[in-house]
Each structure stands twice: as structure tokens, then as C-alpha cells.
N, C-alpha and C positions, 0 to 999 in steps of 0.2 A: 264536822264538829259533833253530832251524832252518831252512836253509836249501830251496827247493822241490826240488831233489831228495831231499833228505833224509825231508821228509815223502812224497812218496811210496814212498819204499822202507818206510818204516813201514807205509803203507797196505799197501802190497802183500804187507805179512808178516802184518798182521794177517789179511789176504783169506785167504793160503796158510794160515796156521792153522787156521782154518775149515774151510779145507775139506779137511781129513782130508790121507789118504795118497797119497790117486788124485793122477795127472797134471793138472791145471790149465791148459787150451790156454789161450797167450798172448793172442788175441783176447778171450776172455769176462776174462781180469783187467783187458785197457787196458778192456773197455768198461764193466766194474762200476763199477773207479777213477776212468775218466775222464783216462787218462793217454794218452797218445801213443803209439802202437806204438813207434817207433823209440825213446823214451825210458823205455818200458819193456824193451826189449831189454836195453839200456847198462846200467838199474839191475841186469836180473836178472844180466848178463855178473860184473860187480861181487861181487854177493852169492852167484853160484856160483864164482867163484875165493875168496872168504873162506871156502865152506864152511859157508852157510846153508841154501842151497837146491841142490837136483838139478833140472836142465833136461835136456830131450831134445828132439830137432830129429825134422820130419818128422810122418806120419797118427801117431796119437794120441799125439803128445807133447804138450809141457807143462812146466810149472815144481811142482813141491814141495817145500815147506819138511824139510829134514831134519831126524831126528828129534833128534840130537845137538843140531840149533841153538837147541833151545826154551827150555835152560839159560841162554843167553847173554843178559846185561845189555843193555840198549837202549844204552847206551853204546857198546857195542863199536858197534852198527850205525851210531850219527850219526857214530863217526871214521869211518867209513868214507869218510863223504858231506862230513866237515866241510874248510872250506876252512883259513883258519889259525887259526879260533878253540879252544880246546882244550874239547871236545867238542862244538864245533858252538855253545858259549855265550862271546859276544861276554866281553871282560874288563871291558869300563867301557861303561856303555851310551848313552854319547857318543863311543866309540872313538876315544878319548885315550888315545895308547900308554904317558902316565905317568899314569893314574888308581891312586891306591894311598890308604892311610889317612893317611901324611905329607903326602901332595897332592892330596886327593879330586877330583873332579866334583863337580856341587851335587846328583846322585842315589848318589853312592856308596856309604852306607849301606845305602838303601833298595836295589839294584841287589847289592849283596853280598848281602843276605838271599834274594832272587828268586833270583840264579845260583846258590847251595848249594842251595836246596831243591830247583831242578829238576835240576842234578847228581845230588842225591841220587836224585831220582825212575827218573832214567837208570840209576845204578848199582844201584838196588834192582827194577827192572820187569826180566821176558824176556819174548823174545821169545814161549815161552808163555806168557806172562799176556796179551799181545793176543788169544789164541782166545778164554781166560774173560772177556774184558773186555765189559761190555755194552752198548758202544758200537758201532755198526756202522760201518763205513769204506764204503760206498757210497757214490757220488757224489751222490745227491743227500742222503745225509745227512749230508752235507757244505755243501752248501749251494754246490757249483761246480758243478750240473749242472741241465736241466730235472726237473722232477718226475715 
């Protein structure tokens, strides 16, 4: 329902949560993640002008999630990333720009109930509930990396 930046920038918050307070060198997250130097750059570029995370350049720098940002609804982070859908969840999930209840789609029902709950999900999850969450975001537990 997100778009592939998007889920990485979750990854990579979930990552920063974990791991505490310390600086995070950007090489050990693309390579836990799985993500791309260069495109983990842009995402962190991103979520340190929102005011998620602190970055520092140069020997022992790194990225960490700040502490302020552990409050913040998952929401806020997919607009971030989301292109024009409104919170990153498509409106009719045959993006038919008049799907509505007087003109459905032949999923519109079923598609209205999926986009509220994961709305919901988005607005009720922070970004600290990805530390307590006991799923791990490593690449291969993801199933996009070798083992």
C-alpha cells in the first residue's frame, strides 16, 4: 500500500529505534536494510529536515532517531514519502479517480474497509512502537537479501 521509499524509511526507523541513542554510521544501516547508500542518504536528508532524526557527517558520525520523534504517528512519516495518494493509501484500489459509494468499483466496499483499518493502523502506531515491535527489519528478514 506504500510506496518503496516509504517502506524503507520505516525500515530504517524501526533500525534507528533499536538501536538506542548512539550515532548509527550510515554504512551498517544500508547494509542491515539492504538499501542503497545513495538512497539511504535522500531518505535520511528527508526525515532530518522533518525532525525525526539527527545526522552528523564525517569519523563517528551517523544517523539517530530523536527522542521527540518516537511520539509521532506512522502517518506523519508515509506523507512524507507519499506521492498523491492521501497517506500513501491509494483512494479506489483500481485508481479510478471517481470511485465513491454512488459509483463504486466492483472492490469498493471490500477496499474501503482495508484502507480505514490501515489508516487507522498508521494513525494509532509511533514511531516508537517500531523499537517494542517484535518484528525485526533486517534484510534478510525480509526476505530481500541472501541469508
Amino acid at each position: 500500500m506504500v510506496n518503496q521509499t516509504t517502506r524503507y524509511a520505516l525500515q530504517i526507523l524501526g533500525y534507528l529505534a533499536r538501536a538506542g541513542t548512539a550515532l548509527t554510521p550510515h554504512e551498517q544501516i544500508a547494509r542491515e536494510i539492504g538499501v542503497p547508500a545513495n538512497y539511504l542518504s535522500k531518505i535520511l536528508t528527508q526525515l532530518r529536515k522533518s525532525g525525526v532524526v539527527e545526522s552528523r557527517k564525517g569519523w563517528g558520525g551517523g544517523s539517530r532517531l530523536l527522542p521527540e520523534a518516537t511520539g509521532r504517528p506512522l502517518v506523519d512519516i508515509v506523507r512524507l514519502f507519499a506521492r498523491d495518494e492521501s497517506a500513501g493509501i491509494p483512494s479506489c484500489a483500481f485508481g479510478l479517480p471517481e470511485c465513491r459509494g454512488d459509483a463504486p468499483c466492483p472492490l469498493h466496499d471490500q477496499w474501503t474497509r482495508i484502507r480505514d483499518s490501515f489508516q487507522d493502523l498508521l494513525c494509532k502506531t509511533t514511531v516508537g512502537d517500531l523499537q517494542r515491535g517484535t518484528v525485526r527489519v533486517g534484510r534478510s528478514d525480509l526476505g530481500t537479501g541472501s541469508e
